[in-house]
N, C-alpha and C positions, 0 to 999 in steps of 0.2 A: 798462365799456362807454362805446365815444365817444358824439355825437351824431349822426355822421355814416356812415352805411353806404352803402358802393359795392357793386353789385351787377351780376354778367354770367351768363350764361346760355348754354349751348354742349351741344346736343346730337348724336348722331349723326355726330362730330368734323370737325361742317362748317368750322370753323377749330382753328386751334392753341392749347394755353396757352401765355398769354404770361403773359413776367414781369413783375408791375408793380413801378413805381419806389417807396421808400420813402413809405409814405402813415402819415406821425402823424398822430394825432387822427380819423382813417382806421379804421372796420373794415371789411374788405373781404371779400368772399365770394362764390367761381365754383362755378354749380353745373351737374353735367353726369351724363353715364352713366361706369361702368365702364371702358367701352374707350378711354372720351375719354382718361380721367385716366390710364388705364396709359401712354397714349401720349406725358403729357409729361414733361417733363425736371425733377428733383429741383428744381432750382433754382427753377422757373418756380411748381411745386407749394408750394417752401418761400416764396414773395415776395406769396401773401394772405395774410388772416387765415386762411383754412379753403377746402378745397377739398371740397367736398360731393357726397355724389351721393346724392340724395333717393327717397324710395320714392311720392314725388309729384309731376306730378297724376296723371291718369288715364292710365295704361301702353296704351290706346289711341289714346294723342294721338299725331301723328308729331312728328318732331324739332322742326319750325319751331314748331308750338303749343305745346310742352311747352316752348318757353325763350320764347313772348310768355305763357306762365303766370308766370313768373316778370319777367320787363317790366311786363307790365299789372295783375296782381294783387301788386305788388312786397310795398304792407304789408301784407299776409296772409304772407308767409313768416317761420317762426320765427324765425329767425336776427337778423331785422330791424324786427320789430315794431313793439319798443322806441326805435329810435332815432328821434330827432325830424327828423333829415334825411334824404332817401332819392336816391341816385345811381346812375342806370344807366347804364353805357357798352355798347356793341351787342360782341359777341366777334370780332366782326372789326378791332376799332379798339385803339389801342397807347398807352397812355397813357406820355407822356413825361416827367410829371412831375403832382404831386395838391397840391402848396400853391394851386392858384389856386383848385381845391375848394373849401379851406377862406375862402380871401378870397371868395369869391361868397357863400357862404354866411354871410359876416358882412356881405355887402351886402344879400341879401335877407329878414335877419331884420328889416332897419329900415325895411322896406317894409310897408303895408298887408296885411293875410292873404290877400287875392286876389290878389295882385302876387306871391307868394314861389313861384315857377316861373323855370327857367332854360332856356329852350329855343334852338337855333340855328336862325338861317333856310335853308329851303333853299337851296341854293347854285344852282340854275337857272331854278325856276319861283318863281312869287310867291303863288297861288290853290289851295284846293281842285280848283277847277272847271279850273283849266289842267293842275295835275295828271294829274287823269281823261281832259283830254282827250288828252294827251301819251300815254300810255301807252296807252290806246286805240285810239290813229295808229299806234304803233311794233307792235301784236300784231297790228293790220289789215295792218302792211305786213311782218311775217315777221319781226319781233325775236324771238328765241330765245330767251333769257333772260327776256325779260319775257313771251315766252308760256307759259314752263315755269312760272312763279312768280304768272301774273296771271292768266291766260287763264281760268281755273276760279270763278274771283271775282264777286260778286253786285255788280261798282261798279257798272255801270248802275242797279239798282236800287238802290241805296245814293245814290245822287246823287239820283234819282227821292224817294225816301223824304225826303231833307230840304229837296227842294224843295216838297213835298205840305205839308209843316209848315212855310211860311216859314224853313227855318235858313241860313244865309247862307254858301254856295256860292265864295263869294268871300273869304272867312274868310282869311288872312294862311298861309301852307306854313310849315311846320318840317321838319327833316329831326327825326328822333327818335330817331336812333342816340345820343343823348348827352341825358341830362339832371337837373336838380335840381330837390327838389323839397320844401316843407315836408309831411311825415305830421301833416297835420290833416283833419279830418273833412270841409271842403269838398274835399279832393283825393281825398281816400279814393272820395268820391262821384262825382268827376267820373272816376279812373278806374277802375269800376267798370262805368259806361257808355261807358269805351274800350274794354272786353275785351269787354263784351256785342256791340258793334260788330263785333268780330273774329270772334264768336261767331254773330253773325246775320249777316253781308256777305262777312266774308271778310279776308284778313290782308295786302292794303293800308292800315296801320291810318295812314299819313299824311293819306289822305281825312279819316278821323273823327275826329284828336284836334283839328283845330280849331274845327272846327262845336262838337264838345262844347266845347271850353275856352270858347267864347262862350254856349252856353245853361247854364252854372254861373256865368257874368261875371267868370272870368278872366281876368286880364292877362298875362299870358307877360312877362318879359324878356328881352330879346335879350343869346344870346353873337354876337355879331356876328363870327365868323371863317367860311373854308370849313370843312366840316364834316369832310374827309378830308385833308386837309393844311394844319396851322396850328401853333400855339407849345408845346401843350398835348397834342394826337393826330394819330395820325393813318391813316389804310388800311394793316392787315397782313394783307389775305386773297385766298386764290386764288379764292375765289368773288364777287369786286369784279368787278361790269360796269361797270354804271351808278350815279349820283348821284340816288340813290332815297332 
C-alpha cells in the first residue's frame, strides 16, 4: 500500500470515466454505481487502482450525496483508511498528470500539522459571504443551473447560523473540486463537520469548508492555479456551467 490515495466519486453517470495518467506511488480509487461503470471503456476502467461500486452509503441518498459521502467522509472508506495522505479530485476534472501530487505532498509533510491541507482558491470570488451573495443574485435573477442545484438549499440560514456564533463570513473561498489532505485526527474532525454541514444546510458545501477550516485553526495552503484549466487538470464535463 502507498501513502497516498486519490479518490473520485461519480454517481448516477453524471460525468464520464476517465482515464487517469500513470499515478506511482498513487493508489487510486473511483467509486460509482453499476451503470456508471458498464458505461466506460476498458481502458479508462483498467488506468486506477480499482474501480468500485460499493453497497454504501445509504441507497436513499440521491446521486450528488452518495459521492459528497465519499468527498467529505473520505477516511471512513475502506479502501482508504489506511493511507496517511488522502486526495480528491471532483469526476468532472481530468487529471493530466499526478507527480505534482506526490511533490505537494512532500512539501506539506514539512509543514506544521495544521498547515498539511492543499486547497486551490476560487477562481472568481474571494469570501464566504461574496459567495452566498453571488449565487443568491443569479437564482433571484433566473440562473437555471444554479437554481436547479441551489435554490432548495438552507444558505440563508447557514450564513445566519454562523453569524449568531461569531464565525467569520469573510473566511478566504476555495473551490473544493481538488484537494490534499493529511488523514490525521485534526482533519478527520474538521471534516466531519463539513459533511454534518451538508447534512444540516445543504450541498453548497464551498460555504462551510472555510468557516470550519478556521474554527479547527487550519491553515490551508494554497495551489494557486485556475481551478478548471491549468498544468495539472482540468474541466472534462458536460454538466460545467459555472466556476462553483
Amino acid at each position: 500500500m502507498n501513502e497516498i490515495a486519490l479518490v473520485t466519486a461519480n454517481f448516477g453517470a453524471v460525468d464520464d470515466l476517465k482515464v487517469l495518467p500513470q499515478h506511482d506511488g498513487i493508489d487510486a480509487f473511483y467509486y460509482t454505481d453499476e451503470a456508471t461503470r458498464a458505461q466506460a471503456t476498458s481502458e479508462a476502467i483498467a488506468s486506477w487502482t480499482s474501480v468500485i461500486v460499493p453497497n454504501y452509503p445509504r441507497h436513499d441518498f440521491d446521486s450528488r450525496l452518495r459521492s459528497r459521502y465519499f468527498k467529505h467522509q473520505i477516511y471512513r472508506v475502506d479502501e482508504v483508511r489506511d493511507h496517511r495522505w488522502l486526495v480528491w479530485i471532483d469526476s468532472s476534472l481530468l487529471l493530466f498528470e499526478t507527480a505534482f501530487i506526490r511533490a505537494q505532498v512532500d512539501r506539506l509533510s514539512q509543514l506544521p500539522p495544521n498547515q498539511r491541507l492543499l486547497l486551490v482558491p476560487h477562481p472568481a470570488r474571494q469570501s464566504v459571504l461574496e459567495e452566498y451573495e453571488f449565487v443568491t443574485a443569479e437564482i433571484a435573477r433566473g440562473n437555471e443551473y444554479l437554481r436547479s442545484r441551489y435554490a432548495q438549499e438552507k444558505m440563508t440560514e447557514q450564513i445566519a447560523w454562523y453569524r449568531q456564533r461569531g464565525w467569520n463570513v469573510r473566511a478566504r473561498l476555495f473551490a473544493s473540486g481538488f484537494w490534499i489532505v493529511e488523514n490525521s485526527e485534526l482533519f478527520r474532525r474538521c471534516w466531519d463537520d463539513w459533511w454534518d454541514q451538508n447534512l444540516r444546510f445543504g450541498m453548497m458545501c464551498q460555504l462551510s469548508l472555510p468557516v470550519i477550516l478556521e474554527q479547527h485553526r487550519c491553515e490551508p495552503q494554497a495551489l494557486d492555479v485556475q481551478i478548471w484549466n491549468n498544468a495539472y487538470f482540468g474541466i472534462r464535463s458536460p454538466r460545467f456551467r459555472f466556476s462553483l
